[in-house]
Each structure stands twice: as structure tokens, then as C-alpha cells.
C-alpha positions in Angstrom: -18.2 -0.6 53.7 -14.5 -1.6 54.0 -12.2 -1.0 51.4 -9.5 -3.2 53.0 -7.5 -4.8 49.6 -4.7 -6.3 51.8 -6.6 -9.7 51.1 -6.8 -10.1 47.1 -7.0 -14.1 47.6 -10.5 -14.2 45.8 -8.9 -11.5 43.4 -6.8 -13.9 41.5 -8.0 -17.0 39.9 -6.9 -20.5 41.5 -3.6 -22.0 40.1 -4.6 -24.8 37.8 -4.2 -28.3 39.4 -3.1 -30.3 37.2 0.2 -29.2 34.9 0.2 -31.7 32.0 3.7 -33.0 31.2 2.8 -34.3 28.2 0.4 -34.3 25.3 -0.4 -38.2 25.3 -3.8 -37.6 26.3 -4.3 -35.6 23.0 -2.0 -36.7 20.4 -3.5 -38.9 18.8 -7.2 -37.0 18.6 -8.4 -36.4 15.4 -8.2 -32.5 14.0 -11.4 -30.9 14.6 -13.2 -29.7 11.0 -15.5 -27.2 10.9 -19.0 -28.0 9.7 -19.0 -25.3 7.4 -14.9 -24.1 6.2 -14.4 -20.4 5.3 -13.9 -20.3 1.7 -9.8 -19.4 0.4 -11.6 -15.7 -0.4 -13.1 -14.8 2.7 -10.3 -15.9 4.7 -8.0 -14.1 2.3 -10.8 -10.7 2.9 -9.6 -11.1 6.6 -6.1 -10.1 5.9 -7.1 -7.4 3.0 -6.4 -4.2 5.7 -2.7 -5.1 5.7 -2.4 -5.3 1.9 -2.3 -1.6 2.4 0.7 -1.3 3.8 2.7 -3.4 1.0 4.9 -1.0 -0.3 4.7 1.9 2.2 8.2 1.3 2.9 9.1 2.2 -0.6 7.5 5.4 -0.3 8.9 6.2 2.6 11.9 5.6 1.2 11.0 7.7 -2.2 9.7 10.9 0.1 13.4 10.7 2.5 15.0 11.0 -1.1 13.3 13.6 -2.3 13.3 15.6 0.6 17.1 15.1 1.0 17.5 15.8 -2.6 15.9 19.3 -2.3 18.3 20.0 1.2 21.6 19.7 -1.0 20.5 22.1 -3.5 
């Protein structure tokens, strides 16, 4: 079996052929519309993991006091 990987032609996909310039093909296509739209809540429920961080900075900020606080004395 030859592990020759000099030639990696097959390795990489083909460049695409045709660059579009332009969107004139496409710019006056309607919006596609789901069938069935998330409701605002679940959408919102996708985002919910961050909400944890709002404020983190704050405490952060709180803990650098503190512990600077407790240095000077």
C-alpha cells in the first residue's frame, strides 16, 4: 500500500465554476416561510444558557473589590 500524499488533488474539493457577480438571479425571490414558525418562546429558550452570564461581570467586579479591600487592611 503506498502512502505517497505528494498528490492531494482528489484531497481538496474542486473550485466552484461559476463565481456569481451579482445577486440578480435571486433578488427578487420571495423569503422562504417555514411551514410551521417556532413560536417567540421557544426561540427565546434557545438563547436561555447565555442569560446566565448577564451580570457576571458585576460580580466579578464586586469579588476584585473585596479582595482588594481586604489587601489594604
Amino acid at each position: 500500500m503506498s502512502t505517497n500524499t505528494a498528490n492531494l488533488t482528489n484531497y481538496h474539493p474542486p473550485s466552484p465554476t461559476h463565481e456569481p457577480k451579482d445577486y440578480s438571479d435571486i433578488i427578487h425571490c420571495k423569503r422562504p416561510q417555514a411551514s410551521n414558525p417556532m413560536s417567540i418562546e421557544d426561540r427565546a429558550a434557545q438563547f436561555s444558557p447565555y442569560a446566565a452570564l448577564v451580570g457576571h461581570k458585576d460580580i466579578i467586579a464586586e469579588d476584585e473589590s473585596i479582595a482588594n479591600d481586604k489587601k489594604r487592611h
